[in-house]
N, CA, C and O of each residue as an XYZ file, in Angstrom:
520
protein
N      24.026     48.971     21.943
C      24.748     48.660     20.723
C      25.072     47.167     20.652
O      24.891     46.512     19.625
N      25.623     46.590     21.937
C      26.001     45.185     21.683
C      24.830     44.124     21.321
O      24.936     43.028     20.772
N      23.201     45.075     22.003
C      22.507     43.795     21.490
C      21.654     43.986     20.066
O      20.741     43.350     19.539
N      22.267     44.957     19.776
C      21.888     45.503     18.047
C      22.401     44.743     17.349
O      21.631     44.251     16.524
N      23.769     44.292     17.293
C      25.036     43.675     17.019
C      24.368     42.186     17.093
O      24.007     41.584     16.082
N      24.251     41.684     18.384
C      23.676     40.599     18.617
C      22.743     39.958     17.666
O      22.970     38.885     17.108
N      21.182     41.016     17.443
C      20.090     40.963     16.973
C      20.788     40.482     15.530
O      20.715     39.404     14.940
N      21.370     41.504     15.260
C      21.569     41.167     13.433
C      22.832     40.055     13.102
O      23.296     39.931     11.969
N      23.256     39.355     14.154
C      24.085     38.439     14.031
C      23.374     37.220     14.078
O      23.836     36.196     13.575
N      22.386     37.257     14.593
C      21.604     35.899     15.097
C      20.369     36.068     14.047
O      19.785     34.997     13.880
N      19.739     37.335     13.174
C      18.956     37.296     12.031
C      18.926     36.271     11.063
O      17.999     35.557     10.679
N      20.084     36.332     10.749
C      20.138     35.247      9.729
C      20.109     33.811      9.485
O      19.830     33.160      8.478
N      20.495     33.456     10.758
C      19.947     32.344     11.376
C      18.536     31.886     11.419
O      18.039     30.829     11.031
N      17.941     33.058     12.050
C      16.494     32.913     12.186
C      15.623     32.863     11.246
O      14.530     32.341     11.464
N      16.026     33.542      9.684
C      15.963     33.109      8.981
C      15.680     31.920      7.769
O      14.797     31.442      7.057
N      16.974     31.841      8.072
C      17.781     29.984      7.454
C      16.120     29.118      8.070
O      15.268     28.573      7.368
N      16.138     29.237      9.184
C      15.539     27.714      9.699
C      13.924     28.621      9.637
O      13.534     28.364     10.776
N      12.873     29.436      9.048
C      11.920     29.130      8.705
C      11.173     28.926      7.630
O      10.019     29.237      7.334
N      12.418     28.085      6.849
C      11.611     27.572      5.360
C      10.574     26.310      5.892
O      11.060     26.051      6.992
N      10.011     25.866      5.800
C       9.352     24.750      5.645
C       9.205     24.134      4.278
O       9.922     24.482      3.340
N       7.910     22.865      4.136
C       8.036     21.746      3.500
C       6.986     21.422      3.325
O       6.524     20.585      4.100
N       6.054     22.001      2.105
C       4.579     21.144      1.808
C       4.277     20.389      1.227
O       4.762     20.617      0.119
N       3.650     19.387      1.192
C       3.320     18.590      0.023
C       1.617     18.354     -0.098
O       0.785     18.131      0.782
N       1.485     18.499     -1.535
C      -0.035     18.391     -1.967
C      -0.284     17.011     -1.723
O       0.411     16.015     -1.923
N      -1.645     17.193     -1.158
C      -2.259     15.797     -0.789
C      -3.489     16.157     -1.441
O      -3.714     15.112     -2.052
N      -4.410     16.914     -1.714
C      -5.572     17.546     -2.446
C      -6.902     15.927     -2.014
O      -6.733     14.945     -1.291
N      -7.711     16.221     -2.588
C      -8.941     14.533     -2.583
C      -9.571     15.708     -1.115
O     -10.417     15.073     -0.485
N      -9.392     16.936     -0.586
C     -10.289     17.349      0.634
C     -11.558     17.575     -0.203
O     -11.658     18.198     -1.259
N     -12.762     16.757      0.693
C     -14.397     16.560      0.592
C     -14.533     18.401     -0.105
O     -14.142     19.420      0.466
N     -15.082     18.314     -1.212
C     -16.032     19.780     -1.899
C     -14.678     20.624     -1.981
O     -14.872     21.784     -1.618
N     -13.443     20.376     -2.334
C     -11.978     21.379     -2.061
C     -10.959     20.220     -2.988
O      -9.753     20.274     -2.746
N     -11.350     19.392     -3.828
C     -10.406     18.575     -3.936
C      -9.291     18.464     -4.716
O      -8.467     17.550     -4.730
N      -9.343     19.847     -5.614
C      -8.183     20.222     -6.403
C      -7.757     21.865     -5.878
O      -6.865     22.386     -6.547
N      -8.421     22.815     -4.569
C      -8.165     23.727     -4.417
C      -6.564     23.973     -3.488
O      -6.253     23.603     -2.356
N      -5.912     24.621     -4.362
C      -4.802     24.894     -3.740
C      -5.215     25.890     -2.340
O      -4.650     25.594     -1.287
N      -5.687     26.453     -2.338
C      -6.318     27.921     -1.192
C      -6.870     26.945     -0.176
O      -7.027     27.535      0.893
N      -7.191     25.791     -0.116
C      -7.975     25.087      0.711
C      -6.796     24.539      1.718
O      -6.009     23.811      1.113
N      -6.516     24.699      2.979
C      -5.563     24.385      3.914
C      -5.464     22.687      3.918
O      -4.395     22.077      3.882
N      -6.620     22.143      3.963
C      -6.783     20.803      4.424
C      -6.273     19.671      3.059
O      -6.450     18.459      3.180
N      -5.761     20.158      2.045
C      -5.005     19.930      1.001
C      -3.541     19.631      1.133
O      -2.961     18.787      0.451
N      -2.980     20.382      2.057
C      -1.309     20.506      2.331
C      -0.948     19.561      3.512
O      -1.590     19.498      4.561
N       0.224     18.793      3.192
C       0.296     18.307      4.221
C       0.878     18.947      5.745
O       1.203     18.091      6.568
N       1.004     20.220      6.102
C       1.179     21.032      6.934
C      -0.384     21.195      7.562
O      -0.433     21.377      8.778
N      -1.542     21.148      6.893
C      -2.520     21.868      6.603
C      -2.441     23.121      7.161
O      -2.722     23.327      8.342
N      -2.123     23.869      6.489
C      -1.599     25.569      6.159
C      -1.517     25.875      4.859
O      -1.202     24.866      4.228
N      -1.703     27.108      3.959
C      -1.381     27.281      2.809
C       0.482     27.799      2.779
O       1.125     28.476      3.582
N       0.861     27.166      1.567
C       2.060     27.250      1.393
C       2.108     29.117      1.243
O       1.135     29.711      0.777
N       3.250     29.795      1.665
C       3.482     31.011      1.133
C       4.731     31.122      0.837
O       5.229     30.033      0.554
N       5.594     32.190      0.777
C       6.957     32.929      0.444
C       8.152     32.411      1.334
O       9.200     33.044      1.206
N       8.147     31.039      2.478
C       8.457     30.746      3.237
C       8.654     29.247      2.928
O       9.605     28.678      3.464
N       7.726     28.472      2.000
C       7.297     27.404      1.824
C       7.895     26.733      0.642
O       7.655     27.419     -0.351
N       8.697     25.484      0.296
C       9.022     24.718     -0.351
C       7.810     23.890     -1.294
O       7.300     23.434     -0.271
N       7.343     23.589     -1.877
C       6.445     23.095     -2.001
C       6.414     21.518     -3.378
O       6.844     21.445     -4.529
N       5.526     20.290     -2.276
C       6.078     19.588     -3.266
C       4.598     19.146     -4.397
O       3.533     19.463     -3.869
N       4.501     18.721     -5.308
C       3.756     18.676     -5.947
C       3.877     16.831     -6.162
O       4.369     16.528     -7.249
N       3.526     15.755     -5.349
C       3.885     14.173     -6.207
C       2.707     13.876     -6.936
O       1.628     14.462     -6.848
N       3.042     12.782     -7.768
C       2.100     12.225     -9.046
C       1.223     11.192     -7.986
O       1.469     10.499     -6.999
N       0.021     11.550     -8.852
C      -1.088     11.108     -8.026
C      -1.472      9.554     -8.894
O      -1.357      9.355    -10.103
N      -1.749      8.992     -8.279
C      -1.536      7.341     -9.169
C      -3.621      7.314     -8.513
O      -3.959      6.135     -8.620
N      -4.226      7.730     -8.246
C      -5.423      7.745     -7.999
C      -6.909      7.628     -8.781
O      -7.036      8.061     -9.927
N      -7.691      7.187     -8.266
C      -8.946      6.975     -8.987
C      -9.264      8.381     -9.800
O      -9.442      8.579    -11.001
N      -9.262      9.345     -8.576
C      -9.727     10.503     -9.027
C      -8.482     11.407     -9.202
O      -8.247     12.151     -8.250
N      -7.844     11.449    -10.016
C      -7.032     12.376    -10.317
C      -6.892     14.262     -9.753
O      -7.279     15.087    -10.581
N      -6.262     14.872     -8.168
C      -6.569     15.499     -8.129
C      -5.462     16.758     -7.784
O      -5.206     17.177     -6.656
N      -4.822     17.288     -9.195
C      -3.794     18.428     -8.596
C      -4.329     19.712     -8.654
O      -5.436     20.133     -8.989
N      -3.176     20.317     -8.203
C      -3.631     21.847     -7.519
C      -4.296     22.399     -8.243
O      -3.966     22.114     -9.394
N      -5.444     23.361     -8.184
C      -5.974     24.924     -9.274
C      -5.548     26.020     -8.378
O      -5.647     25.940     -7.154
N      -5.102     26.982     -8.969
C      -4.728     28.113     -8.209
C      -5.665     29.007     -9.163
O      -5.273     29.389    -10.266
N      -6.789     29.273     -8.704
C      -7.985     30.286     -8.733
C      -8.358     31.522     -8.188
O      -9.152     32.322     -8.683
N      -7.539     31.664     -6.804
C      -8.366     32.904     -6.486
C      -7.728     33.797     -6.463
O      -8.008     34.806     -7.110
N      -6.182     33.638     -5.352
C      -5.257     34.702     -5.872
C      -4.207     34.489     -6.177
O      -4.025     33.280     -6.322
N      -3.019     35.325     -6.437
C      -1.494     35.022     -7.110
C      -1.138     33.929     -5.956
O      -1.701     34.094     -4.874
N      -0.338     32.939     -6.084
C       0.473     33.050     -5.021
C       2.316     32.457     -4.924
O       2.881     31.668     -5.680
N       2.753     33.027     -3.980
C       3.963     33.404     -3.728
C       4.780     31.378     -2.882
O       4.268     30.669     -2.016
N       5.812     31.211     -3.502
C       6.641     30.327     -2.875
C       7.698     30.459     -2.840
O       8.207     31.258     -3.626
N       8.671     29.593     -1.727
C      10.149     29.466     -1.707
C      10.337     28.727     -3.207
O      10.856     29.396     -4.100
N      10.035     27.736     -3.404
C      10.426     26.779     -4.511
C       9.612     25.719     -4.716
O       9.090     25.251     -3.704
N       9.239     24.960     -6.289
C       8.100     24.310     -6.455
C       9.204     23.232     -6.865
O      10.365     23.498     -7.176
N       8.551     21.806     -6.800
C       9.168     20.709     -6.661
C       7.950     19.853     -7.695
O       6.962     19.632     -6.995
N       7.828     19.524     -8.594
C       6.898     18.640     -9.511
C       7.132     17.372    -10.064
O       7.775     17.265    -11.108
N       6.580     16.200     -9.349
C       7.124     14.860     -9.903
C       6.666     14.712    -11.172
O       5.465     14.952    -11.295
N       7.252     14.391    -12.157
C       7.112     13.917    -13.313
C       5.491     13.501    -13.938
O       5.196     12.367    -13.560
N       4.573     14.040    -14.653
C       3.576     13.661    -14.702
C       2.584     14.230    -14.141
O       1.450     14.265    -14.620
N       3.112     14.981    -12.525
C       2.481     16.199    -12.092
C       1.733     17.409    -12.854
O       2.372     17.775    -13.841
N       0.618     18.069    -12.652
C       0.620     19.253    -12.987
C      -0.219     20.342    -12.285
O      -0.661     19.968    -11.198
N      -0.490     21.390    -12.586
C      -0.762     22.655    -11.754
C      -1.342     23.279    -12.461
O      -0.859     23.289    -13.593
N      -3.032     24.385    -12.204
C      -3.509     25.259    -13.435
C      -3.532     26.197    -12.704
O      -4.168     26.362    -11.663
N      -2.619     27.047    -13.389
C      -3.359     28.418    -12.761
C      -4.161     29.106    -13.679
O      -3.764     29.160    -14.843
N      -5.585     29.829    -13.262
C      -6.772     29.829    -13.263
C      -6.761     31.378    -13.587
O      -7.534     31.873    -12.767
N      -6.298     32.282    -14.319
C      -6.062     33.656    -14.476
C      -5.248     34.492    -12.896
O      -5.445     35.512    -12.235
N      -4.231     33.252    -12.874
C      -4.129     33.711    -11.055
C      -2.501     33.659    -11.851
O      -2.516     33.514    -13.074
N      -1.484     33.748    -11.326
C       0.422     33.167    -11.338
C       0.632     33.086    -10.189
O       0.149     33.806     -9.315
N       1.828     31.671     -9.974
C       2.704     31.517     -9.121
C       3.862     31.864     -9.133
O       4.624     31.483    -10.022
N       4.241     32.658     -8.153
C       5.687     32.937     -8.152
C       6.352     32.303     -7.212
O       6.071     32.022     -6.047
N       7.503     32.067     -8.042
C       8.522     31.175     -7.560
C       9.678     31.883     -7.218
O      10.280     32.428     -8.144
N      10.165     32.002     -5.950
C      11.594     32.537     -5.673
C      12.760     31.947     -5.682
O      13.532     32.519     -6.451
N      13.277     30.915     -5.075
C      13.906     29.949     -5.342
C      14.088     28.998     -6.492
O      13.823     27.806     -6.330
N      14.710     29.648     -8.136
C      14.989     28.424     -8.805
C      15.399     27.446     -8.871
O      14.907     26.516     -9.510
N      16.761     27.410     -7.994
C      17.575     26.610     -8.061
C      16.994     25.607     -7.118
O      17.124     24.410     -7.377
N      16.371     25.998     -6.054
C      15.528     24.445     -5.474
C      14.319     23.599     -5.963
O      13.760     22.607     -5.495
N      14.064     24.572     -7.396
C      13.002     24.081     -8.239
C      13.056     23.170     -9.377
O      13.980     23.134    -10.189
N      11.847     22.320     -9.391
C      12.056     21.371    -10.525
C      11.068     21.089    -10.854
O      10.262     20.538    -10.105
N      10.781     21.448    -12.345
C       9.224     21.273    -13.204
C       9.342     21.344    -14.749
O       9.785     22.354    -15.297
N       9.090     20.662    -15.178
C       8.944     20.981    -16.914
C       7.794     22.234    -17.001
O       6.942     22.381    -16.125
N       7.890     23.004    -18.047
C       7.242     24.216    -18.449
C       6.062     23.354    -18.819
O       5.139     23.919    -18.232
N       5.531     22.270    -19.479
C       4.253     21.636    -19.755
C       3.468     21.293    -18.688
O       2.245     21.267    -18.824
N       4.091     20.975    -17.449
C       3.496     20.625    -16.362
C       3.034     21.912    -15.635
O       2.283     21.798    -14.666
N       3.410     23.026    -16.019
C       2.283     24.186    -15.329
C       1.637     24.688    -16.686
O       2.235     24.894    -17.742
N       0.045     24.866    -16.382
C      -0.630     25.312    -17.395
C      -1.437     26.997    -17.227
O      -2.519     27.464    -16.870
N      -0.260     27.414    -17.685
C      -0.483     28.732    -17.407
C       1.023     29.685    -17.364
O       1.752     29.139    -18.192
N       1.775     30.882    -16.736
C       1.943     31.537    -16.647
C       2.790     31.708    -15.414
O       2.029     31.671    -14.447
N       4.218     31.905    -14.975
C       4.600     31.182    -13.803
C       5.760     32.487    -13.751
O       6.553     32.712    -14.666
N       5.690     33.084    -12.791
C       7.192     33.633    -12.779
C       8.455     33.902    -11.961
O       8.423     34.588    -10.939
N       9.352     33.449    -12.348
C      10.808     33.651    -11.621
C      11.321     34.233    -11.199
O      11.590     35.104    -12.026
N      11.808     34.468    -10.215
C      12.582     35.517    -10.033
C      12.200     36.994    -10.475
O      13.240     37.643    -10.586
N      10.944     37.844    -10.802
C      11.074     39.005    -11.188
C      10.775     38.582    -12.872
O      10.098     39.400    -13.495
N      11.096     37.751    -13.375
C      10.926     37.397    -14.752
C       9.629     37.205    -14.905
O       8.838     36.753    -14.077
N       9.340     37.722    -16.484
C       7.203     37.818    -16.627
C       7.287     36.382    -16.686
O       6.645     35.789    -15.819
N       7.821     35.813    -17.369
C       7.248     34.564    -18.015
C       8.372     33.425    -18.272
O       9.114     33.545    -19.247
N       8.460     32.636    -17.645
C       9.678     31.705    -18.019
C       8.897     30.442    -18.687
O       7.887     29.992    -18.146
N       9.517     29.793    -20.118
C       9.740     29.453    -20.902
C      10.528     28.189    -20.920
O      11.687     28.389    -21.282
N      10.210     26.762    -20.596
C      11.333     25.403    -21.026
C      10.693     24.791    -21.162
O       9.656     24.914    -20.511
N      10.848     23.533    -22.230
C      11.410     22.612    -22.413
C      11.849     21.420    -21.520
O      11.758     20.227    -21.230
N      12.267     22.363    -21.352
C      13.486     21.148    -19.878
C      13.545     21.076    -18.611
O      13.268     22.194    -18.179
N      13.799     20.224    -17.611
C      13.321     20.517    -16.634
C      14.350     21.417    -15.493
O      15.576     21.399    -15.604
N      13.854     21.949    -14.741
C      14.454     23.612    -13.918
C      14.837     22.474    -12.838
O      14.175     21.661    -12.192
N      16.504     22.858    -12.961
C      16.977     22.543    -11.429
C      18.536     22.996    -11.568
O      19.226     23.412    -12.499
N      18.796     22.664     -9.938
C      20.212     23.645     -9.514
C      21.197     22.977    -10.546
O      22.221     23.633    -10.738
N      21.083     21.781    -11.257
C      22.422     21.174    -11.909
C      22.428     21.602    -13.291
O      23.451     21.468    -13.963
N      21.569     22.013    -13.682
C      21.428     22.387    -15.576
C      22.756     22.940    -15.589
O      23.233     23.376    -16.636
């Protein structure tokens, strides 16, 4: 019993500390806008349900942000610098974390959902202070 007690006292902890922190770097040789492509992230890992994810503005020759093409996929929270953007490709991203999120609704082209919500809808940009 005490280390049952233990286990689920120290859970949440264990928890807390495995969000991580990606950021799109994309320009990988024959992969250079694929989000699914590992060597894109700066973790090189694909971001999942665990993952923060940042999206910065690419000031580059070749202009190259994410496509999300093949399947849905799942994040802690999306982070989009200004000017940024993202297609999803008959695929959605879901986002769990709003309040660590920040994106204008123009900067994803496509279909995005919140929390359980089909389809969120702004204008304006999503963050914990609105």
């Amino acid at each position: 019993m005490k280390k049952l007690i233990l286990f689920l006292f120290c859970l949440p902890s264990a928890i807390s500390f495995s969000q991580k922190t990606s950021i799109w770097k994309g320009n990988s040789p024959g992969h250079p806008t694929d989000w699914h492509w590992a060597a894109n992230w700066s973790t090189n890992a694909l971001p999942d349900e665990f993952t923060d994810v940042i999206i910065p503005l690419d000031n580059g020759a070749s202009i190259n942000y994410p496509h999300i093409y093949k399947n849905d996929v799942e994040v802690n929270s999306l982070f989009m610098s200004l000017g940024a953007n993202l297609v999803l490709d008959r695929h959605e991203i879901h986002i769990l974390d709003l309040h660590k999120s920040y994106f204008l609704n123009d900067q994803i082209k496509h279909k995005v959902r919140l929390k359980g919500i089909e389809e969120f809808i702004s204008d304006q940009p999503l963050n914990a202070s609105r």
